[in-house]
Residue, then its C-alpha position, 0 to 999 in steps of 0.5 A: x510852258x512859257x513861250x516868250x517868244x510868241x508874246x511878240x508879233x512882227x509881221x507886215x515887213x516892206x519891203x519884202x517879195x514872197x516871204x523873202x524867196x527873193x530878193x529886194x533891190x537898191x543902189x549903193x548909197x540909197x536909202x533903204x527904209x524897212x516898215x512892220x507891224x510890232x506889237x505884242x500882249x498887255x501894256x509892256x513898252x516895247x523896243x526894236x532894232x533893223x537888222x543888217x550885214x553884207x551877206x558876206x560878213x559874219x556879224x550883224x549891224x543895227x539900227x533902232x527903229x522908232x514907232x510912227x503910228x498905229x504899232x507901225x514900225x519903221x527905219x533904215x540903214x544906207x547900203x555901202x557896197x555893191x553887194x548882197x545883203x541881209x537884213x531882219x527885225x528883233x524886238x523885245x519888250x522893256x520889262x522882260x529883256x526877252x528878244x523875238x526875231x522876225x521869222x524870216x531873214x530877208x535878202x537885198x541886192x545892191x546894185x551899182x547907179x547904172x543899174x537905176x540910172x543910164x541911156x542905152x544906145x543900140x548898134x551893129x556893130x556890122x553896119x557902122x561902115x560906108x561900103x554897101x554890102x561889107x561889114x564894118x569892123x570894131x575900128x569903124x565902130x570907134x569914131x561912131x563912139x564919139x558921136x553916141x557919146x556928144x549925144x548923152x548916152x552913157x550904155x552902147x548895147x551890141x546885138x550879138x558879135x559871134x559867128x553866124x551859121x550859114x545853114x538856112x541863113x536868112x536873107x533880107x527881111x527875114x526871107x528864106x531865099x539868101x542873096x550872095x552878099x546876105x550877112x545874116x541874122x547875128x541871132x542865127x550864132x555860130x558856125x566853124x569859126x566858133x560859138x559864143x565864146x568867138x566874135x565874127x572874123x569879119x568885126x575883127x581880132x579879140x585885140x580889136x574888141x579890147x581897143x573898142x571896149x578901152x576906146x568907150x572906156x576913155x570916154x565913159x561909155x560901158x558896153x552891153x552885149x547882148x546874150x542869146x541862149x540858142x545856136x545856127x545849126x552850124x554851132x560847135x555845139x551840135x556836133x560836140x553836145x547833140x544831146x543839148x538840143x530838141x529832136x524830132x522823132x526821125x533824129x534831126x535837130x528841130x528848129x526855132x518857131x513862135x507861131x506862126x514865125x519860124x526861125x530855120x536859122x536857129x535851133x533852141x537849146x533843151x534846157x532839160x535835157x539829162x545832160x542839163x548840168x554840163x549844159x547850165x555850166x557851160x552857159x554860165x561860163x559863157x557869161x563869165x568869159x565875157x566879163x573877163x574881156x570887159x563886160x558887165x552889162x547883158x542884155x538877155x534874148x527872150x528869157x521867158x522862153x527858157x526855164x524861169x528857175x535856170x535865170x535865179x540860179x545863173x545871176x545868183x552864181x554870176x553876182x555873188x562872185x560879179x556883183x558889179x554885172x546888170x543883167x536886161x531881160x528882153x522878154x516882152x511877154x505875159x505879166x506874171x513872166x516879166x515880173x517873176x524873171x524880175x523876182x528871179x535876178x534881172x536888174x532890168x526889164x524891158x516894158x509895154x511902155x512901147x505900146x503905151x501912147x495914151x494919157x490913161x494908158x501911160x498914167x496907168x502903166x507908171x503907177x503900176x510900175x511905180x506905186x504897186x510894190x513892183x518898184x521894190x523888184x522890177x526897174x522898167x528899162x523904157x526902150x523907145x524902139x527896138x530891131x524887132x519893133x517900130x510902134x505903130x505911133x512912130x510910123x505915123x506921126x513923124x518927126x514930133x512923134x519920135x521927139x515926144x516918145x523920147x521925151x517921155x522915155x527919158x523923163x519916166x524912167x531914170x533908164x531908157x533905150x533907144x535903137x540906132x536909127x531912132x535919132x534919124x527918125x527911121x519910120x518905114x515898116x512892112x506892110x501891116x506891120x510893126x517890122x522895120x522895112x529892109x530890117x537890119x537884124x538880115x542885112x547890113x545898112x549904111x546910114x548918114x547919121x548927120x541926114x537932116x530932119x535928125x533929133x540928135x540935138x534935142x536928144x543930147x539936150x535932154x541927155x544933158x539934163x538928165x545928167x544935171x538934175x538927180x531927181x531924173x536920176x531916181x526911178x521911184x519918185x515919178x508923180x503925176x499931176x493934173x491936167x484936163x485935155x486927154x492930150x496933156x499930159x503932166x508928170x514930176x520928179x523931186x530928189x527926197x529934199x526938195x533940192x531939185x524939183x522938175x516937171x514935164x508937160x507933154x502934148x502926146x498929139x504929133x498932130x496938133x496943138x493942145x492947151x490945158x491948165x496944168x495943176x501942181x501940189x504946191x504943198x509937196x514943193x515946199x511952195x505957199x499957194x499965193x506964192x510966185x514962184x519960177x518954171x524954167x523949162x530946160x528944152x528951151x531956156x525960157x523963164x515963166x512965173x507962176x503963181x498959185x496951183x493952177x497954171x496955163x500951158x500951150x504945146x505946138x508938137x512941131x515946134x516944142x511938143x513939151x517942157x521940161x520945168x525946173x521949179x524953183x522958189 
């Protein structure tokens, strides 16, 4: 029997994850190229297409790949729609005509620029005010949008605005003995007022919300709001669907715990319960109801501690109707975890980037990141600080701490995050701990949000060249260059012409000057070796001209902690 099919091998596609059990991500308009190894038997020429369509379509485009070395095939198609696609591989041999087809059909998100591209910023909407002890309302929170907004972000994340229980309701600092005016924990959702699909009296109506979400609007802002998958024990959902729930063997509910903490004010939801398909549906309403009133951006309370299989099944629904929707994974948890809910939809994950401060550390986390194949799947969304976490590198270093953590923040990944607060330099943990002291997740805080020693300025300077140079736009295209001091640390973005090129020098030590001899490629800048050729650093508008590979850089961190160089030629 002639098998004409088997005479041609395809097989090392990339990008592809498992077998093409998941799917690839891009932005619209990103060039998206596709590698394998053809070849087949005998001294037959060969010939080869890409093959792509919007998943939706019914027919197939093409484009002719070409040979590069090595039988190592390559080309690439530019996605037009935030959609999901469809791409594979056909190639034949000249004399027989006869086509073979890659095995598998391969899936590819498209995601829209704010999936790659964006700076969150993090607020109650409760503790927007001025009156100690009362809850700001989504009025209050309007005038606060003006002023996130002249500092650069363009993503105002809400923690949760439903409801909250009053049944154990946690008082400051996580305690259990509640005082009168104790708000409690927004994560703690619902009570006779409602559940998910209600928003706190307190905050005000649904026309209020609407009047928020058209204010940030106006000023191009999009709200994130954060979904978190448990009820307080005054949910709806207790009385209604008590088989939801977790029950001890004398019938009561069982609470939240993540030893050795226990969350009283929480019960989890049995995501396998028998009633588990009513359950999945009504959580995935919850998610369409939301978009309906204006959302498209989710961040995901602890997603790892739910089933990893319910998260593919909810995006894919959500996104093939809603493909506009970027979902954030909040799970800070084992590798393997974070990478599969990666796999499984999330448009974005939060990382260890908060826990990395050293030279080797940083450089080795990125390059994990960055150069492994986890770019293809898994955006880190470089969250400087969070409700739950004040490093410990913040708590100590003062105020050129939190300029260099945002510095790099903003500079490593085209995404990053920062929590209200940051910008005032809020640096008082509990005792031996990485929670904020007086933390805002159990009462309501007042703040002057123009108290001096702020970084407010530096941050919407930063922001300002973020939005000004593309290549702080892409988040596959950092590099790192050499320095020597385990203190300096240097890295580079370069949009894929060459037209913008930036480097960024670092002094990680809060505490004291370093110099080094920063060392550049030049041959990747497209800049000859004997050559002048000209650093402007951006944070302060000074002009150096440099010459050759190797050049000398000095970091004072309570003056200027770093550069951020536009090189040109």
């Amino acid at each position: 029997m002639k098998n004409n099919w088997l005479s041609i091998v395809i097989e090392n596609v990339s990008p592809c994850i498992d077998d093409g059990s998941f799917a690839v991500k891009c932005i619209v308009g990103e060039k998206f190229l596709v590698e394998a190894d053809i070849f087949k038997d005998g001294h037959d020429s060969l010939e080869a297409v890409l093959l792509f369509k919007n998943k939706n379509d019914t027919s197939w485009s093409q484009v002719p790949m070409r040979l590069v070395e090595n039988d190592r095939w390559q080309a690439f198609f530019i996605p037009e729609d935030n959609a999901r696609y469809l791409y594979t591989i056909e190639a034949w041999g000249v004399s027989d005509g006869v086509k073979t087809r890659y095995k598998y059909t391969l899936p590819l998100v498209v995601d829209r620029k704010m999936a790659e591209y964006g700076a969150w910023y993090e607020f109650f909407p409760r503790s927007q005010g001025q009156v100690p002890h009362q809850s700001a309302t989504f009025k209050d929170c309007i005038p606060r949008l003006e002023d996130i907004k002249k500092m650069g972000f363009n993503v105002v994340y809400l923690p949760p605005i439903h409801p909250i229980g009053t049944t154990n309701r946690k008082g400051p600092d996580n305690e259990l003995i509640v005082q009168e005016n104790s708000p409690g924990s927004p994560w703690a959702i619902g009570n006779k007022e409602g559940g998910h699909k209600a928003i706190h009296p307190q905050l005000g109506s649904f026309e209020e919300f609407d009047i928020f979400i058209n204010a940030a609007k106006d000023l191009d802002l999009e709200v994130a709001l954060d979904m978190a998958f448990q009820c307080s024990p005054d949910h709806p959902y207790v009385k209604e669907h008590p088989q939801w729930f977790f029950h001890r063997p004398d019938g009561s509910i069982h609470y939240a715990e993540n030893p050795p903490k226990k969350y009283e004010d929480v019960y989890p939801l049995n995501f396998y319960c028998d009633d588990w398909k009513n359950l999945w549906e009504e959580l995935k309403s919850i998610v369409v109801f939301w978009i309906k009133k204006g959302i498209n951006i989710f961040r995901v309370d602890n997603p790892h501690t739910k089933p990893l299989y319910f998260w593919q099944w909810l995006i894919d629904e959500i996104q093939e109707e809603y493909p506009q929707v970027i979902f954030l994974s909040e799970a800070f948890s084992r590798p393997k975890i974070m990478k599969f809910l990666a796999k499984a939809g999330f448009t974005q994950s939060y990382t260890y980037f908060t826990w990395r401060n050293s030279k080797r550390d940083l450089q080795s986390y990125l390059q994990e990141l960055i150069n492994t194949g986890m770019h293809y799947y898994f955006r880190g969304n470089f969250f400087a600080n969070t409700p739950d976490i004040l490093p410990e590198y913040l708590q100590q270093g003062g105020v050129p701490a939190f300029k260099i953590r945002f510095i790099l923040a903003s500079t490593l990944s085209s995404v990053y995050g920062i929590y209200s607060g940051f910008e005032l330099c809020e640096n008082q943990a509990k005792p031996n701990s990485e929670e904020y002291s007086g933390s805002e997740k159990y009462e309501i805080k007042i703040r002057d949000w123009d108290k001096p020693g702020n970084i407010k300025e530096l941050i919407a300077r930063i922001n300002t060249i973020r939005r000004e140079n593309p290549s702080l736009q892409e988040y596959k295209n950092l590099e790192f260059y050499e320095t020597h001091h385990e203190n300096m640390l240097c890295c580079g973005k370069r949009t894929m012409d060459n037209s913008n090129m930036i480097v960024v020098v670092v002094n990680l030590d809060p505490f004291a000057t370093h110099e080094d001899m920063v060392t550049l490629p030049l041959w990747k800048f497209g800049i000859e070796e004997w050559s002048f050729y000209q650093m402007h650093d951006l944070l302060t508008g000074a002009k150096y001209s440099w010459r050759g590979p190797s050049n000398f850089v000095r970091l004072d961190p309570q003056q200027n902690p770093a550069h951020i160089f536009l090189v040109t030629h």
